[in-house]
Backbone as CSV, one residue per row, in Angstrom:
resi,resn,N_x,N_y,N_z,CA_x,CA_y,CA_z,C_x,C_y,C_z
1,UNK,-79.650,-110.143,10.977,-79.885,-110.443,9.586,-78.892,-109.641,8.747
2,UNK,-78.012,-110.458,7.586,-77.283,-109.771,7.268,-77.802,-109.155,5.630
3,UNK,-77.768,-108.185,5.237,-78.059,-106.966,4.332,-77.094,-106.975,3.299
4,UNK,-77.124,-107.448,2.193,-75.991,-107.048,1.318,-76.079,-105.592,0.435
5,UNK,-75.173,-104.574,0.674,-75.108,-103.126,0.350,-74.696,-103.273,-1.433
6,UNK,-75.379,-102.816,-2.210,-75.632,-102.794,-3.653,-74.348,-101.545,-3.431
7,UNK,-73.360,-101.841,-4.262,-72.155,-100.675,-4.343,-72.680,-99.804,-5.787
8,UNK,-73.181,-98.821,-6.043,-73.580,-97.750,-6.701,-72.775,-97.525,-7.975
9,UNK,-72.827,-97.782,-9.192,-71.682,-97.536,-9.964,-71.835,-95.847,-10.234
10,UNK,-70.565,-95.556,-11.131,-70.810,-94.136,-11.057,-70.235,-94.809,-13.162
11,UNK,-71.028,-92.975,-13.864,-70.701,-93.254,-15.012,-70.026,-91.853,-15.523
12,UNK,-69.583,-91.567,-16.575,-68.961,-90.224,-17.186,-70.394,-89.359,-17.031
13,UNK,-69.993,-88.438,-17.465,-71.012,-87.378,-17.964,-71.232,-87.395,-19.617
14,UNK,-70.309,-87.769,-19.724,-70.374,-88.038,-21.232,-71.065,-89.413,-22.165
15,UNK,-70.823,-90.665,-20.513,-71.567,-91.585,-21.140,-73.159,-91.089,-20.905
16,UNK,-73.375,-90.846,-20.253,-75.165,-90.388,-19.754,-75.433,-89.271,-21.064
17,UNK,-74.570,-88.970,-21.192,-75.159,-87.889,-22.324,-75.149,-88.868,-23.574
18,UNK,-74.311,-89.544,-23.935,-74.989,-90.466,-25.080,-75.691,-91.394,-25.153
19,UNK,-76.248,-91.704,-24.107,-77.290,-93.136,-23.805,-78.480,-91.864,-23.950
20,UNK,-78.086,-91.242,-23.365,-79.437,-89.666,-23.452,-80.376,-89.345,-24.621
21,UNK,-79.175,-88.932,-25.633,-79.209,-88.604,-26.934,-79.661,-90.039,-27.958
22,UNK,-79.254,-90.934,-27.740,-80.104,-92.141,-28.540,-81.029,-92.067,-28.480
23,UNK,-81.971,-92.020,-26.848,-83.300,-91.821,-26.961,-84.119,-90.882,-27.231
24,UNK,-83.477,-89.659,-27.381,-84.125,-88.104,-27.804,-83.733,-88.359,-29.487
25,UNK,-82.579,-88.137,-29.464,-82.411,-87.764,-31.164,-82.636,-88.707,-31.865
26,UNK,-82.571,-89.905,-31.487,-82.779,-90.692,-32.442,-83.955,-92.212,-32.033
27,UNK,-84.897,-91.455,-31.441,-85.949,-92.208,-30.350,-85.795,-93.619,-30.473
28,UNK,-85.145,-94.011,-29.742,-84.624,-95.299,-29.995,-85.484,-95.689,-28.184
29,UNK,-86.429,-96.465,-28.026,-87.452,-96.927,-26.606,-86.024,-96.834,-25.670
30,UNK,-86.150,-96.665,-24.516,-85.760,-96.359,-23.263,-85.215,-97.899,-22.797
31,UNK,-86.078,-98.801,-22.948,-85.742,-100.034,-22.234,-84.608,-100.792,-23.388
32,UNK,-84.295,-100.589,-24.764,-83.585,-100.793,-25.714,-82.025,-100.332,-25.286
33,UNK,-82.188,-98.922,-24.937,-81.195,-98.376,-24.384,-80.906,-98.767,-23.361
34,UNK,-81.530,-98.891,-22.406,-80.844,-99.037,-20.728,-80.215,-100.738,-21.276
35,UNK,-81.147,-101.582,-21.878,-80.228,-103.017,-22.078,-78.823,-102.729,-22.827
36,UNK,-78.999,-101.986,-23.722,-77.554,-101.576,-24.014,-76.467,-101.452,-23.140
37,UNK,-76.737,-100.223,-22.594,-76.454,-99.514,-21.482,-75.661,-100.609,-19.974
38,UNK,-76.580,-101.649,-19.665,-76.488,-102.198,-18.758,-76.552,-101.509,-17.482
39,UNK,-78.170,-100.864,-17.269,-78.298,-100.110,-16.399,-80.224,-99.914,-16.369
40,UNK,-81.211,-99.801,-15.369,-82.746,-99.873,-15.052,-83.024,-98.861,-16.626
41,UNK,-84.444,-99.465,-17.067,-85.026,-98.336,-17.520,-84.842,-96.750,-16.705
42,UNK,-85.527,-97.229,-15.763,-85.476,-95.665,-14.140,-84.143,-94.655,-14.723
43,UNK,-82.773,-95.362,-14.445,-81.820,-94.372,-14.527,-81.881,-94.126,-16.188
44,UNK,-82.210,-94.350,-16.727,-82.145,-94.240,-18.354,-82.860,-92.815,-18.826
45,UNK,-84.341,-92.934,-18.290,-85.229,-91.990,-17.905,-84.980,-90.518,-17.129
46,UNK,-84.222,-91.057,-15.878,-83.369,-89.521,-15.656,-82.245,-89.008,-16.080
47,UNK,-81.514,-90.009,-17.131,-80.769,-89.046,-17.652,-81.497,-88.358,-18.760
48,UNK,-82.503,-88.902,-19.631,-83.198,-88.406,-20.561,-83.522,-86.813,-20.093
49,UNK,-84.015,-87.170,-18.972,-84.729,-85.478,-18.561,-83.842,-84.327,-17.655
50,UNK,-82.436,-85.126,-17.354,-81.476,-84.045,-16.907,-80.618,-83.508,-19.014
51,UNK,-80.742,-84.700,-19.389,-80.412,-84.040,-20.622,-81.297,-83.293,-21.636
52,UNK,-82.315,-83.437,-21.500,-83.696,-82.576,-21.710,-83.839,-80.713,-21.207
53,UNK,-83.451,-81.114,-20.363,-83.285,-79.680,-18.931,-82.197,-78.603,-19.525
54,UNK,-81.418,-79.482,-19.313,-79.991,-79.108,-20.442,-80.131,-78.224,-21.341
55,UNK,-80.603,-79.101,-22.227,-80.514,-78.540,-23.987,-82.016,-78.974,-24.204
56,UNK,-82.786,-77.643,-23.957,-84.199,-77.623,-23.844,-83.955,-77.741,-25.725
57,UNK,-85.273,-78.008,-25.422,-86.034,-78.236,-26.623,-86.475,-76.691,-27.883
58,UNK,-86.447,-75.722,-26.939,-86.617,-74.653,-27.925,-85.331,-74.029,-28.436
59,UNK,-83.908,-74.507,-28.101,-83.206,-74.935,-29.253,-83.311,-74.710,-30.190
60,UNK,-83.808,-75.853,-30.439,-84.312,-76.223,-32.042,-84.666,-74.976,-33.147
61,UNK,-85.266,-74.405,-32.510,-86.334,-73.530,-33.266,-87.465,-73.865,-34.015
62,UNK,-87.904,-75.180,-33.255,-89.414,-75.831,-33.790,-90.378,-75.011,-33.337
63,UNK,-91.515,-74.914,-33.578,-92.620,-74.639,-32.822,-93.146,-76.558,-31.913
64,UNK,-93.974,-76.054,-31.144,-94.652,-76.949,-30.832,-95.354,-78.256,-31.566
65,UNK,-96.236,-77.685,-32.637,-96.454,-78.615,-33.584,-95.474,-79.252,-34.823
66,UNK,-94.293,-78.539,-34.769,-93.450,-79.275,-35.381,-92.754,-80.228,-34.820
67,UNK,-92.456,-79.935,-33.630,-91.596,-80.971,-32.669,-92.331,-82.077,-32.735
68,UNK,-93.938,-81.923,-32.167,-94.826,-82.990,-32.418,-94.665,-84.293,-33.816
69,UNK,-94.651,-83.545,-34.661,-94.886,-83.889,-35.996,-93.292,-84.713,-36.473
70,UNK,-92.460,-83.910,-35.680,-91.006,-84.511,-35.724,-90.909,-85.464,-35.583
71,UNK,-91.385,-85.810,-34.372,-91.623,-86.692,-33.002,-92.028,-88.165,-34.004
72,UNK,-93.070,-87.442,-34.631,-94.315,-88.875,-35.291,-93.849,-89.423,-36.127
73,UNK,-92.850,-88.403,-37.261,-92.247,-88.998,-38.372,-90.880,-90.107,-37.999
74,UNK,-90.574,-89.359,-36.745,-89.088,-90.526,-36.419,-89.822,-91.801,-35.882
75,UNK,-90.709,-92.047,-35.123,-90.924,-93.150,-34.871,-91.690,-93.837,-36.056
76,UNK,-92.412,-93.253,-37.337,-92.340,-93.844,-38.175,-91.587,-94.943,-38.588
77,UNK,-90.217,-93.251,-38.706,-89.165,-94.166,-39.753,-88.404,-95.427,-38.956
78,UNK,-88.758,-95.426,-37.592,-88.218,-96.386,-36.623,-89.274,-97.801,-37.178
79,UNK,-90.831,-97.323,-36.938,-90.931,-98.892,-37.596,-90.763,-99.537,-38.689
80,UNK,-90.603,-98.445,-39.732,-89.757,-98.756,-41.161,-89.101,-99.692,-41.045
81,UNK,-87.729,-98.947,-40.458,-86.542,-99.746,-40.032,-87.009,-101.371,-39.659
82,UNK,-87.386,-101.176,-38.555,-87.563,-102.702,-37.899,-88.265,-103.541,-39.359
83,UNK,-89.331,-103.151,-39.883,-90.266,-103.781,-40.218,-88.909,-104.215,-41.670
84,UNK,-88.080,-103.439,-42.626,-87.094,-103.769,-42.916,-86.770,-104.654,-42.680
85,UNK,-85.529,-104.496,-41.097,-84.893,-105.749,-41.043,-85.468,-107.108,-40.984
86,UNK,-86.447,-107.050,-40.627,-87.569,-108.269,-40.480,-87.851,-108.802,-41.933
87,UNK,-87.998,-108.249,-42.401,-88.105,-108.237,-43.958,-86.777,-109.030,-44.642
88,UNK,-85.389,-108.294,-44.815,-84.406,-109.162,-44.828,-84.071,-110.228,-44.282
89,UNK,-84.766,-110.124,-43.078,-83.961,-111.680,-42.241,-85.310,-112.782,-43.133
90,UNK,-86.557,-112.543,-42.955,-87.357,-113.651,-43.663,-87.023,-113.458,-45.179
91,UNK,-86.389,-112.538,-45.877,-85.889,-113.603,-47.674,-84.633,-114.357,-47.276
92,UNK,-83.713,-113.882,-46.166,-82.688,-115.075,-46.188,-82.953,-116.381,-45.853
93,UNK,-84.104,-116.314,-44.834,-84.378,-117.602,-44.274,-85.170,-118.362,-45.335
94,UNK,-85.509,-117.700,-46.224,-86.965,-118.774,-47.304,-85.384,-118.853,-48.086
95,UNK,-84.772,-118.021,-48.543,-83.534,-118.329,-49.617,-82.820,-119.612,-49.192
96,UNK,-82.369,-119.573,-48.198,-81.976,-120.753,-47.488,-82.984,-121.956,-47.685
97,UNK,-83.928,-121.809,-46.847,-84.460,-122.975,-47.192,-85.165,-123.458,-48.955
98,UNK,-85.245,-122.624,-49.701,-85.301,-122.934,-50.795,-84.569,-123.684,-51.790
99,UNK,-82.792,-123.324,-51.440,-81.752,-124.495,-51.659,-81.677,-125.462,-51.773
C-alpha cells in the first residue's frame, strides 16, 4: 500500500512571531489567523504559546486583574468592530437598493 509522505513546510521565526502577535495583541480568534496564515488552527496555537513563553506576560506590568480586564475590553472592541463593518456593508446595500 502506497503512503503519500506530507513534506513539512518550514516558516521564519519572524513569520510565527507575527501570526503570534495578531492573536495575543490584538486578539484576533486563532482559526481567523491560521486561514490567513494558510496553516491548522493546532500550529497557530503553538506558536501562540512558544510566543507567550517568550515574552511572558508579566512584562507588561499588569497585575492579574488587569490583564483580565484588558483581555475583556479588546474583545469588546473586536465585536464593535465587526458589528461596525456589518453595519456599513447593510447602509450600502439598502443605499443601493434604494436607487
Amino acid at each position: 500500500m502506497f503512503v503519500a509522505q506530507k513534506k513539512s513546510r518550514q516558516f521564519s521565526p519572524e513569520f510565527r512571531e507575527t501570526a503570534a502577535r495578531e492573536v495575543v495583541e490584538k486578539s484576533r480568534p486563532v482559526a481567523d489567523v491560521a486561514r490567513d496564515c494558510g496553516v491548522t488552527d493546532q500550529t497557530i496555537r503553538n506558536w501562540v504559546k512558544q510566543f507567550r513563553h517568550t515574552n511572558s506576560a508579566a512584562d507588561t506590568g499588569l497585575s492579574l486583574p488587569e490583564r483580565a480586564r484588558m483581555k475583556e475590553l479588546e474583545r469588546l472592541v473586536r465585536e464593535l468592530e465587526e458589528e461596525n463593518r456589518f453595519l456599513g456593508k447593510s447602509v450600502a446595500f439598502f443605499a443601493k437598493k434604494h436607487r
